[in-house]
C-alpha positions as CSV (number, residue, x, y, z in Angstrom):
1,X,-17.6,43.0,-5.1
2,X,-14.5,42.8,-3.0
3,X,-14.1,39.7,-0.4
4,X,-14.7,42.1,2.5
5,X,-18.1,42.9,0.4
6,X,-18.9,39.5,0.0
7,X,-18.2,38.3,3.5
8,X,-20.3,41.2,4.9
9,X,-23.2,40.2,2.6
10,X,-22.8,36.9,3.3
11,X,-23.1,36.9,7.3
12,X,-25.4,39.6,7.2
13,X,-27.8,37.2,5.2
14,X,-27.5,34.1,7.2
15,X,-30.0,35.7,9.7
16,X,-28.0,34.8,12.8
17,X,-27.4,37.1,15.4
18,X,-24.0,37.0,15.3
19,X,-23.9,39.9,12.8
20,X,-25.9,42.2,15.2
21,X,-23.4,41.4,17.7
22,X,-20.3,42.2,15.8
23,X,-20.9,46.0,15.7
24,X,-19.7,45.9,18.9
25,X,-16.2,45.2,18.4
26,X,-13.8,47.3,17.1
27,X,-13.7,47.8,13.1
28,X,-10.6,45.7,12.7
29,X,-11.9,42.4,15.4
30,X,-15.4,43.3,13.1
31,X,-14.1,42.4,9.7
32,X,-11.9,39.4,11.1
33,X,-14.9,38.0,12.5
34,X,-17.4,38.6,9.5
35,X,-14.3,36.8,7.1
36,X,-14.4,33.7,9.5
37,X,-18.3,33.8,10.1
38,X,-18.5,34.0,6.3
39,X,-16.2,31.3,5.8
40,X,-18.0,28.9,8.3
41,X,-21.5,30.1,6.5
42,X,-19.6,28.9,3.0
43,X,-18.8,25.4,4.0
44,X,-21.8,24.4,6.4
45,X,-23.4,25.2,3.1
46,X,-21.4,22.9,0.9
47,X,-22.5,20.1,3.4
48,X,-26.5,21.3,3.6
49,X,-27.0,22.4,-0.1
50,X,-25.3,19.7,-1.8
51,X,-26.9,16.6,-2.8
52,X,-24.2,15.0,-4.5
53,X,-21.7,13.8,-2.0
54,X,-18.5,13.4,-4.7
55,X,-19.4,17.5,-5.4
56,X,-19.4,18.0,-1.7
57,X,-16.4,16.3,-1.0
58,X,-14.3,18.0,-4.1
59,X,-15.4,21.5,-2.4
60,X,-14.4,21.1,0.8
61,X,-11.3,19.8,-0.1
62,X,-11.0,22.8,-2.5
63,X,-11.7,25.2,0.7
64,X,-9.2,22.7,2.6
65,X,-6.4,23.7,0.0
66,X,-7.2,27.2,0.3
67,X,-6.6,27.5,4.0
């Protein structure tokens, strides 16, 4: 799975309607906005899914060095 494939699967299954709304921009403002939807979708879950706050933490400071 590539990370355009991943981000695509990922917003399309947050259930939002955000991803309905994105097929109306062009193909290149689509895939910017699935990447940062995705990426927003990947850390909110860090914080909602994680029960251990030291794990939490170490992630989103992972994600913090990525960016």
């Amino acid at each position: 799975m590539t990370p355009a494939q991943y981000c695509e699967e990922k917003t399309r299954q947050s259930g939002s309607s955000f991803y309905a709304s994105f097929r109306f921009l062009t193909p290149e403002r689509r895939a910017a906005m699935t990447a940062l939807y995705a990426f927003c979708r990947e850390v909110d879950d860090v914080v909602d899914e994680t029960s251990d706050a030291h794990v939490a933490a170490t992630t989103l400071n992972w994600w913090r060095g990525e960016l």
